[in-house]
Backbone as CSV, one residue per row, in Angstrom:
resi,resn,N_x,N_y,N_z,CA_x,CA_y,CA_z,C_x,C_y,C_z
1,UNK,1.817,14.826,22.165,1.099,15.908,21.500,1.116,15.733,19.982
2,UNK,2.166,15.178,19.591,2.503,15.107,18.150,1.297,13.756,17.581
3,UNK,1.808,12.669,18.441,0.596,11.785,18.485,-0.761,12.252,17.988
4,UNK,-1.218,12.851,18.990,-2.363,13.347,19.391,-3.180,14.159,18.183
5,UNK,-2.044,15.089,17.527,-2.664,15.816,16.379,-2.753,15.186,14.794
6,UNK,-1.662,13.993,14.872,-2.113,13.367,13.616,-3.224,12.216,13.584
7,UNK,-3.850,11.905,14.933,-4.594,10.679,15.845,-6.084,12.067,15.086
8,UNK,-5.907,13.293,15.445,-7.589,14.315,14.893,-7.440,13.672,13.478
9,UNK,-6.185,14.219,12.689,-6.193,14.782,11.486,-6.571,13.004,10.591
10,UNK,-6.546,11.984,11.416,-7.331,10.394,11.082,-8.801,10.809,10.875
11,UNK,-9.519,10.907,11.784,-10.701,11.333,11.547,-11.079,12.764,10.421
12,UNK,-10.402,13.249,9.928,-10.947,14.643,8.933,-11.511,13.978,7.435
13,UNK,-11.877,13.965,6.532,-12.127,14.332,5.470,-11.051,13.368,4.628
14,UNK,-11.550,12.278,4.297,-10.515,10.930,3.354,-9.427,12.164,2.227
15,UNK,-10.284,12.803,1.669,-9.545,13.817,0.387,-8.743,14.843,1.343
16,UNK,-9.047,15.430,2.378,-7.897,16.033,3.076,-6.781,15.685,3.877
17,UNK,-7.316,14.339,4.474,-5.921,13.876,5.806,-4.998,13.903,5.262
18,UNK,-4.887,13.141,4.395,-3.173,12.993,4.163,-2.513,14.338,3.287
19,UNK,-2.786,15.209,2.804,-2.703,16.563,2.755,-2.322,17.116,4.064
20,UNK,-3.557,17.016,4.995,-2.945,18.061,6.163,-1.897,16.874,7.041
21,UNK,-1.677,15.899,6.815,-0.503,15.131,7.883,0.285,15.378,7.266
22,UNK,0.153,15.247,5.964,2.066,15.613,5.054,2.483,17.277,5.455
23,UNK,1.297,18.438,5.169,1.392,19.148,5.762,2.331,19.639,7.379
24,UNK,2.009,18.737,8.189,1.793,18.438,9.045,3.503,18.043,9.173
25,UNK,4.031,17.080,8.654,5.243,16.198,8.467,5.829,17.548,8.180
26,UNK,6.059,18.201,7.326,6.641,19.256,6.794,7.103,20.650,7.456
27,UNK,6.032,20.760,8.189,6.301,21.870,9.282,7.402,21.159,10.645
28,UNK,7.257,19.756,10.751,7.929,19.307,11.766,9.623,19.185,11.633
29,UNK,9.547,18.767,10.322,10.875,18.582,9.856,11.520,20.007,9.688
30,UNK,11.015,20.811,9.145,11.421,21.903,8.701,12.173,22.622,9.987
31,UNK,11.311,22.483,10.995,12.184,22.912,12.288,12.783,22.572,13.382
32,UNK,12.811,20.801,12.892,13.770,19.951,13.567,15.289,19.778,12.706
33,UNK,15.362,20.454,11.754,16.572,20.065,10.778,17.635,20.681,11.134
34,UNK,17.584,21.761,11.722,19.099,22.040,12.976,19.187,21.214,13.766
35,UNK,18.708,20.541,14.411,18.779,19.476,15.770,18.523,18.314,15.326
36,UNK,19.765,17.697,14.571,20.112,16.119,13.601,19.166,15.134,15.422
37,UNK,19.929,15.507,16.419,19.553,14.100,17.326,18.055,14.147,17.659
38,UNK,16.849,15.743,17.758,15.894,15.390,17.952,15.319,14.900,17.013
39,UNK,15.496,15.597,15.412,15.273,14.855,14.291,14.961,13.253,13.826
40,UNK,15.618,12.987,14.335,15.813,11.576,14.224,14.547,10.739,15.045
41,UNK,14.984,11.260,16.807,14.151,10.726,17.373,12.810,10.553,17.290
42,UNK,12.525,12.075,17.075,10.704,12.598,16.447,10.646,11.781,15.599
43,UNK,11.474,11.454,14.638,11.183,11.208,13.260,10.659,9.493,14.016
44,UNK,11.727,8.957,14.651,11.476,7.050,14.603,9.946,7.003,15.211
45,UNK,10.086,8.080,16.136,8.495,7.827,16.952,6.957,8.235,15.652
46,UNK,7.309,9.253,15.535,6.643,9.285,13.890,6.064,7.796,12.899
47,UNK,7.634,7.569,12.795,7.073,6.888,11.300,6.458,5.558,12.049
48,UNK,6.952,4.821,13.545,6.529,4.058,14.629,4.847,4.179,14.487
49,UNK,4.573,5.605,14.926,2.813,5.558,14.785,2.378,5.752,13.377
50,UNK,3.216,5.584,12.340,2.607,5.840,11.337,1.954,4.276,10.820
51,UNK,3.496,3.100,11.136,2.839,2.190,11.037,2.045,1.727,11.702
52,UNK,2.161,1.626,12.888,1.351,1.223,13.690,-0.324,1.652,13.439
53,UNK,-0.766,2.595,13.250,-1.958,2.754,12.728,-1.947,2.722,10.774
54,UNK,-1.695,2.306,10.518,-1.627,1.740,8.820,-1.790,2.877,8.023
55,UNK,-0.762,4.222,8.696,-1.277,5.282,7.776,-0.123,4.789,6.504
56,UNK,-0.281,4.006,5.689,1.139,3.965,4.615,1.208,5.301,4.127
57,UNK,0.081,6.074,3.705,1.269,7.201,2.654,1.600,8.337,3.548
58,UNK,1.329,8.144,4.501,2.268,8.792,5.677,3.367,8.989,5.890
59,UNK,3.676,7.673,5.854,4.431,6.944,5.926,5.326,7.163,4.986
60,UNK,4.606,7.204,4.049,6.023,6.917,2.563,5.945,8.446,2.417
61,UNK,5.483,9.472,2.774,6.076,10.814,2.679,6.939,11.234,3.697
62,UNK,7.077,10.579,4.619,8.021,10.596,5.573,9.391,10.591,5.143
63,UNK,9.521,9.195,4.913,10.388,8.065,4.514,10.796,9.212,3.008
64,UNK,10.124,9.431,2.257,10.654,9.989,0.844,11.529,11.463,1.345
65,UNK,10.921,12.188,2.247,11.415,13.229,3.115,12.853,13.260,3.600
66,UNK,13.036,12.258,4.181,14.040,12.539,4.953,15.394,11.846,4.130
67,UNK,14.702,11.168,3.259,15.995,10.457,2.510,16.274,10.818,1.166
68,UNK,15.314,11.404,0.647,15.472,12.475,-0.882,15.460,13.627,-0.845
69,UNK,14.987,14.554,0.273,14.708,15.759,0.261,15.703,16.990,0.226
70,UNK,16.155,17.374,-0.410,17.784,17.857,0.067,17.496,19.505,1.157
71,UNK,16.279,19.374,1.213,15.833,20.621,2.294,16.035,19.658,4.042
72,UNK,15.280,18.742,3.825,14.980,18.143,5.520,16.607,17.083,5.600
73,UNK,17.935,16.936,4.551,18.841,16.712,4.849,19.794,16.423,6.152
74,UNK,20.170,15.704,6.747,20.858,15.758,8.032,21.048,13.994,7.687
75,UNK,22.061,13.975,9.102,23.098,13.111,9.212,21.886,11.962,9.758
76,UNK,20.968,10.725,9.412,19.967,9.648,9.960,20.896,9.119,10.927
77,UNK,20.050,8.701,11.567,20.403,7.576,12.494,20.269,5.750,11.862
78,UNK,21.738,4.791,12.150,21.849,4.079,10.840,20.349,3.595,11.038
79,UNK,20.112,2.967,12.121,18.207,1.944,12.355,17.401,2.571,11.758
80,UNK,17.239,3.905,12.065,16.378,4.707,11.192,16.474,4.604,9.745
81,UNK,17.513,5.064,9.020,17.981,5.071,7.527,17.560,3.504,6.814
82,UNK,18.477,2.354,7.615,17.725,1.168,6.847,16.183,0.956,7.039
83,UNK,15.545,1.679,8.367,14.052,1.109,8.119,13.373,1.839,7.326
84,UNK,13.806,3.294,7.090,13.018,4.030,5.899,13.640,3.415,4.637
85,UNK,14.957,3.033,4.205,14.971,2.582,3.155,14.202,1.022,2.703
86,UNK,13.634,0.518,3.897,13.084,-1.033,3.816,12.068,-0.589,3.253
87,UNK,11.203,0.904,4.127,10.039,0.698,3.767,9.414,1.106,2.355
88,UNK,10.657,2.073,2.050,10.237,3.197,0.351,10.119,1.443,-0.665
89,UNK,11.557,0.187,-0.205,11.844,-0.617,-1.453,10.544,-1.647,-1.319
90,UNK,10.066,-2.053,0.179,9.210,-3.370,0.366,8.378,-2.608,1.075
91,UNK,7.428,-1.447,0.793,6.180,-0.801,0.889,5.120,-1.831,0.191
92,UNK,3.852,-1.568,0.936,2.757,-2.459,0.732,2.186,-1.951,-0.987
93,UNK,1.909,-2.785,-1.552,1.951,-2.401,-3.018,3.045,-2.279,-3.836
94,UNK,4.181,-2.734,-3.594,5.632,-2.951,-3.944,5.543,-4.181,-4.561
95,UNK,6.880,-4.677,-5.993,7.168,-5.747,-6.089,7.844,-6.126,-5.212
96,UNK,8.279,-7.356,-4.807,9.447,-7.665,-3.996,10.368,-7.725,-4.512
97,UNK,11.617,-8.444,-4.270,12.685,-8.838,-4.889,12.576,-10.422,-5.181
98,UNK,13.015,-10.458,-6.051,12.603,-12.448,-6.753,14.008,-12.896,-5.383
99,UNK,13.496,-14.223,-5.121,14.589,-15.058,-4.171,15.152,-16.347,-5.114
100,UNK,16.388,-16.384,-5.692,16.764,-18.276,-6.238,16.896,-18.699,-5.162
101,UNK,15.828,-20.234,-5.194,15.325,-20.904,-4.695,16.989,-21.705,-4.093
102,UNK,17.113,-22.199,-5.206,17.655,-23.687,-5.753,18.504,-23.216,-7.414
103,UNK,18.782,-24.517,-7.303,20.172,-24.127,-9.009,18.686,-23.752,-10.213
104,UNK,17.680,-24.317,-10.002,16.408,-23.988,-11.399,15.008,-23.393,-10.374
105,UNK,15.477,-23.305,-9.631,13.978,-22.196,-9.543,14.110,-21.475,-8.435
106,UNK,13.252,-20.097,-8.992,13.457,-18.866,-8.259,11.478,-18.770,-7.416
107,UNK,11.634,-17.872,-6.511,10.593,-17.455,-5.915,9.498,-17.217,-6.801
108,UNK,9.402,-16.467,-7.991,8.566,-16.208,-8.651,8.354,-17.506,-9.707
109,UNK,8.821,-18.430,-9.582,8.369,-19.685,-10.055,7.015,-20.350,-9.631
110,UNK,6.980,-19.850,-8.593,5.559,-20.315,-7.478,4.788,-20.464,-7.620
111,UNK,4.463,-18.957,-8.924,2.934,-18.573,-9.220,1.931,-18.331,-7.992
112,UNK,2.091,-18.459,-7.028,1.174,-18.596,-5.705,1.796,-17.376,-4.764
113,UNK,0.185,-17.511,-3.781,0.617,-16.561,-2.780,1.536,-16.924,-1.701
114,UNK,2.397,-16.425,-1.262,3.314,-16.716,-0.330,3.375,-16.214,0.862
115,UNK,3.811,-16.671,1.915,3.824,-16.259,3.184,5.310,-16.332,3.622
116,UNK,6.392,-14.940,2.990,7.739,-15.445,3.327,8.413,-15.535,4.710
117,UNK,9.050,-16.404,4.961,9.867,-16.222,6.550,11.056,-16.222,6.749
118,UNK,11.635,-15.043,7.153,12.945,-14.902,7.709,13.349,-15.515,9.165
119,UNK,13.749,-16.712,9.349,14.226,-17.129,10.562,15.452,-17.747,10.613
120,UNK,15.322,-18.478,12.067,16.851,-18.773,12.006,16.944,-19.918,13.651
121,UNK,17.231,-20.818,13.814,17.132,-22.312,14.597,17.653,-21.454,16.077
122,UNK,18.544,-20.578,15.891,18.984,-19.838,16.933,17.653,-18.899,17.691
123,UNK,16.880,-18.662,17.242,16.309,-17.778,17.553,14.821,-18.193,18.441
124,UNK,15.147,-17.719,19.336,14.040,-18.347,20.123,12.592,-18.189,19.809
125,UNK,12.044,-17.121,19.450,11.278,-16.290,18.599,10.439,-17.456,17.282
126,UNK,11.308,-17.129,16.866,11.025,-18.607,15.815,10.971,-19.432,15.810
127,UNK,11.446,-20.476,16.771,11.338,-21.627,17.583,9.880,-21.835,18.172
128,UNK,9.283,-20.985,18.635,8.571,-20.552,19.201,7.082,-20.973,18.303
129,UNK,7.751,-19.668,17.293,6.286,-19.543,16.413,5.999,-20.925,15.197
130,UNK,7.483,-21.685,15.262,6.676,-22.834,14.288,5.594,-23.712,14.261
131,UNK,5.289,-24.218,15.477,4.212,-24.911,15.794,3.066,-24.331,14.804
132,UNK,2.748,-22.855,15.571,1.855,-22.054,14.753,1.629,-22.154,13.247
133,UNK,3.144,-22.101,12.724,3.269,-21.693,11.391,2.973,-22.857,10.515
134,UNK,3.618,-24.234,10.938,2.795,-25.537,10.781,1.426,-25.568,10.730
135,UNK,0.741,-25.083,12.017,-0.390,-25.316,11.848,-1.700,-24.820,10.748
136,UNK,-0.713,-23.444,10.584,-1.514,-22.888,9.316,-1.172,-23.198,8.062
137,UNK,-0.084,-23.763,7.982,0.407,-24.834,6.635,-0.400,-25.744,6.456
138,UNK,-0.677,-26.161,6.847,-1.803,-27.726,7.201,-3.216,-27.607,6.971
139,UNK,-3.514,-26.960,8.185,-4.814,-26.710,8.136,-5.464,-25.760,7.585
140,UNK,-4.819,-24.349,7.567,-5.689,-23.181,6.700,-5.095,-22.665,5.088
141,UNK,-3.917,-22.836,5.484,-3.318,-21.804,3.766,-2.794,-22.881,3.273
142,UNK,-2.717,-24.174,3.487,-1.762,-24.748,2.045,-2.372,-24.777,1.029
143,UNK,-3.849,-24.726,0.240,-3.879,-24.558,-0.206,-4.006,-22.912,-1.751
144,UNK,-3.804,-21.942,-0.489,-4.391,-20.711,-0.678,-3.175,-20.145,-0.610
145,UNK,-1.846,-19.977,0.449,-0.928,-19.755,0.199,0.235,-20.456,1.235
146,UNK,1.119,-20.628,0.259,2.529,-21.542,0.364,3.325,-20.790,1.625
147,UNK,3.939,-21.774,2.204,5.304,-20.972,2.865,6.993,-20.884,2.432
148,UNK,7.136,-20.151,2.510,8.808,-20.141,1.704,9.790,-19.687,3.211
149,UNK,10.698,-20.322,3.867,10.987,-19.936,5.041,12.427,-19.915,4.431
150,UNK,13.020,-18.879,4.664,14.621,-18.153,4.670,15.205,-18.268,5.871
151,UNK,15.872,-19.457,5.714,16.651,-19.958,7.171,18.115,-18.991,6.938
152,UNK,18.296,-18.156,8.247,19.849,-17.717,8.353,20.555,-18.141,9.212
153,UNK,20.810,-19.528,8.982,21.673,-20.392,10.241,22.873,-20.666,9.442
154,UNK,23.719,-20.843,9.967,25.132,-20.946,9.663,25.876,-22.649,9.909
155,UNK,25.301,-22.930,10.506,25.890,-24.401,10.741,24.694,-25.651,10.115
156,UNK,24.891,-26.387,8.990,24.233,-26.922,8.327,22.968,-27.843,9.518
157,UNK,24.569,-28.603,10.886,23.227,-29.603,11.311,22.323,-28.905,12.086
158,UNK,22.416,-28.282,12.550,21.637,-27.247,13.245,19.976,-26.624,12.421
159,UNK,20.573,-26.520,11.180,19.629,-25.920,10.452,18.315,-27.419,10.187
160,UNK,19.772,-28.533,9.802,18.591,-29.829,9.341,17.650,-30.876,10.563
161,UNK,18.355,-30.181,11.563,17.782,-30.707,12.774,16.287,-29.971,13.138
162,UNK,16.314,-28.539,13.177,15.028,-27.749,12.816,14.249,-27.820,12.111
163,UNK,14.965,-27.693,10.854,13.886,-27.727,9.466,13.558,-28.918,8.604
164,UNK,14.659,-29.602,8.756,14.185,-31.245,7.850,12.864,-31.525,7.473
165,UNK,12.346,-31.879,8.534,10.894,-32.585,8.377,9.986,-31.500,8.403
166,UNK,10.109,-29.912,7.822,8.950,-29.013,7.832,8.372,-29.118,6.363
167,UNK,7.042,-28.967,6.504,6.520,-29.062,5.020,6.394,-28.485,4.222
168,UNK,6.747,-27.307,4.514,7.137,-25.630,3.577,8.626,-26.206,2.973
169,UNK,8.724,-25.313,1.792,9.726,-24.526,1.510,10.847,-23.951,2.160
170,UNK,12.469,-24.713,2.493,12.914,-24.021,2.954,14.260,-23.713,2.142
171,UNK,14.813,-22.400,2.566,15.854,-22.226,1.773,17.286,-21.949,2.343
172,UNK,18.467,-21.804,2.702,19.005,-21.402,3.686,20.566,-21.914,2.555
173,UNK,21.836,-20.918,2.357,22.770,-20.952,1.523,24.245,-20.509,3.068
174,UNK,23.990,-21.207,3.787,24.290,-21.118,5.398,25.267,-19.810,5.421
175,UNK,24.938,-19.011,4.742,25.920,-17.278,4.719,25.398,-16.223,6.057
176,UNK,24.458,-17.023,6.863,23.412,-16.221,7.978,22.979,-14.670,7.690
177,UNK,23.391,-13.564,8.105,22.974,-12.148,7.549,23.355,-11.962,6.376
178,UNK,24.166,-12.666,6.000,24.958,-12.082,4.662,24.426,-12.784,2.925
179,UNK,23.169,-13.779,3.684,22.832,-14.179,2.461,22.162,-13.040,1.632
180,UNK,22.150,-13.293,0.586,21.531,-12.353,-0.357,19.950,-11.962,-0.315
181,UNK,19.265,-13.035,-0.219,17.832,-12.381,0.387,17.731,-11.560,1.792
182,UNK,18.810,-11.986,3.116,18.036,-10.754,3.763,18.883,-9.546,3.276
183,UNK,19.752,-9.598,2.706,19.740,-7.936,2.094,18.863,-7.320,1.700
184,UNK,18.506,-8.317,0.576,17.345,-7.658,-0.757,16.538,-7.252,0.262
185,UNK,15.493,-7.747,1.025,14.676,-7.856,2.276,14.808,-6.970,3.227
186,UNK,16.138,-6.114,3.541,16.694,-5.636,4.818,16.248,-6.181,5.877
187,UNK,16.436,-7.230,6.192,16.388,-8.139,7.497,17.158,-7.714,8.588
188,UNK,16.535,-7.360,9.451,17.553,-7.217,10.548,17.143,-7.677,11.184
189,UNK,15.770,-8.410,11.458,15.691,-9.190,13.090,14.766,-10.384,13.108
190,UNK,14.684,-11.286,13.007,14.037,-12.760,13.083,13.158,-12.673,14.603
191,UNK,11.452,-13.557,14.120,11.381,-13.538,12.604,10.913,-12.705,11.992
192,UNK,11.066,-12.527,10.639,10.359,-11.358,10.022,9.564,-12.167,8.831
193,UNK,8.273,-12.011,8.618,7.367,-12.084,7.953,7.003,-11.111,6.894
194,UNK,6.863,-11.695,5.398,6.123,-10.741,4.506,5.019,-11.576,3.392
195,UNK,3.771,-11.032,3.224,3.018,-11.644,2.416,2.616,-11.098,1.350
196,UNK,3.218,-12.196,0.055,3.217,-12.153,-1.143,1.750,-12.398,-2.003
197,UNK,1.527,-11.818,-3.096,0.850,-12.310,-4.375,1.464,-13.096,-5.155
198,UNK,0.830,-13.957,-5.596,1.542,-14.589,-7.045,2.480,-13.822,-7.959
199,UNK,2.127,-12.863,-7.720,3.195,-11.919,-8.577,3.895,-11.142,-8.259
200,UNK,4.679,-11.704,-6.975,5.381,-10.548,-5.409,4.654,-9.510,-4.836
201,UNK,3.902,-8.981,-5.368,2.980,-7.916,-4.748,3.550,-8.191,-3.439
202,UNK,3.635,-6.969,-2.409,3.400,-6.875,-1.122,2.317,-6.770,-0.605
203,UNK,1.772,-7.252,0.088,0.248,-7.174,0.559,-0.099,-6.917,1.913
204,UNK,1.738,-7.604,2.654,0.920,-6.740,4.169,2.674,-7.500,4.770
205,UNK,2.526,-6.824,6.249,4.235,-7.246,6.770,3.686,-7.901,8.042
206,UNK,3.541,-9.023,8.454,2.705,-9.547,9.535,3.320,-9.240,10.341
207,UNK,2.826,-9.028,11.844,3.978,-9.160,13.198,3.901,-10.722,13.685
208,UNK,3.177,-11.452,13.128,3.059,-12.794,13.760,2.858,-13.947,12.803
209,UNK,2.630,-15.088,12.802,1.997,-16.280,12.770,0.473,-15.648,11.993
210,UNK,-0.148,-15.271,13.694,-1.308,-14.965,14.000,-1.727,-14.044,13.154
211,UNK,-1.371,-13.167,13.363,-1.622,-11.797,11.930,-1.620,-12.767,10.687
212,UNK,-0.563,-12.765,10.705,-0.952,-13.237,8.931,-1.538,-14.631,8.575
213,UNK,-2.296,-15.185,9.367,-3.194,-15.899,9.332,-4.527,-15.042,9.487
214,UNK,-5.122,-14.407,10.538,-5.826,-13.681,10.241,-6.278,-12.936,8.542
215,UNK,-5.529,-12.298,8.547,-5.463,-11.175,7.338,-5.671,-12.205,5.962
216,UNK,-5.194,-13.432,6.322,-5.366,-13.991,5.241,-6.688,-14.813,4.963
217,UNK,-7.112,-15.118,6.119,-8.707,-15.682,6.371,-9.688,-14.787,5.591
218,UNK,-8.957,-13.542,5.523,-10.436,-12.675,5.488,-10.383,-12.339,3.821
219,UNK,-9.048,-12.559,3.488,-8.997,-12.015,1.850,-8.875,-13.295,0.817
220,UNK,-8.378,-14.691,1.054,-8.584,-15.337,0.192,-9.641,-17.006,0.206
């Protein structure tokens, strides 16, 4: 039902929707804030369809809600708390956080658009999607945009057995979760994809390979 009424309030009037959904957000919270466990739940399924249909400032009134608001206050749930805090710091139209590369150069050395990747040799997922990710190295974005892949593997041969011979950018300081980019990043699950401007801009959070090949066909 909740679905359902912010799915109308898509179709209303560009200058009103997001008025009446924040609206909308506000009345929900307001009388879920005695009940921390439904709170939460409403809330993940919420901000879930918020991305999922690309409402961002939905989204980021959500997210600003529940984590600044000292009215809609209560105890988050931790998954919840880091993904609203991922999304307020690495929201679409966000700088990122600069990554050191290497001992002399950092991410924003690049000048170029980037296609960053959080993976890891363990992960089947990613294993998976390199072929792909090669293939759009090669054939569609090397020249349009670079790949920078953030290996979190922990055992060096492991990592050089995977990645050696890839033609991207890779970076990996074998600390696995604890390196300093997926903090900056809030990484919690490989792989995770984000696409950069020359000048970190956030521009979009791919779920795939595929996505962000797409998305990128059509804009550069």
């Amino acid at each position: 039902m909740i679905e359902g009424h912010y799915f109308l309030l898509e179709s209303s009037d560009a200058n009103s929707r997001y008025v009446e959904m924040n609206r909308t957000t506000d009345y929900l919270l307001n009388n879920l804030k005695e009940n921390h466990t439904l709170l939460n739940e409403i809330s993940k399924k919420m901000f879930g369809y918020f991305e999922k249909r690309s409402l961002f400032k939905a989204a980021a009134y959500l997210s600003d809600k529940l984590l600044n608001d000292v009215d809609c206050a209560c105890e988050l749930d931790e998954s919840l708390e880091k993904k609203l805090q991922k999304y307020g710091a690495l929201k679409i139209g966000a700088t990122a956080p600069d990554i050191q590369l290497n001992a002399t150069r950092k991410l924003s050395d690049l000048n170029q658009n980037v296609l960053l990747v959080f993976g890891s040799s363990q992960c089947p997922h990613c294993t998976k999607e390199l072929p792909d990710l090669e293939q759009l190295y090669r054939n569609q974005m090397s020249n349009k945009v670079t790949v920078v892949y953030v290996s979190l593997d922990t055992d060096k041969t492991e990592f050089e057995s995977q990645y050696k011979t890839k033609p991207w950018e890779t970076f990996c300081d074998f600390k696995g979760w604890d390196t300093q980019a997926a903090k900056d990043y809030y990484v919690n699950a490989t792989p995770t994809y984000i696409l950069l401007d020359k000048n970190l801009k956030i521009l979009l959070h791919p779920k795939s390979v595929a996505h962000a090949s797409a998305w990128a066909k059509g804009r550069f």
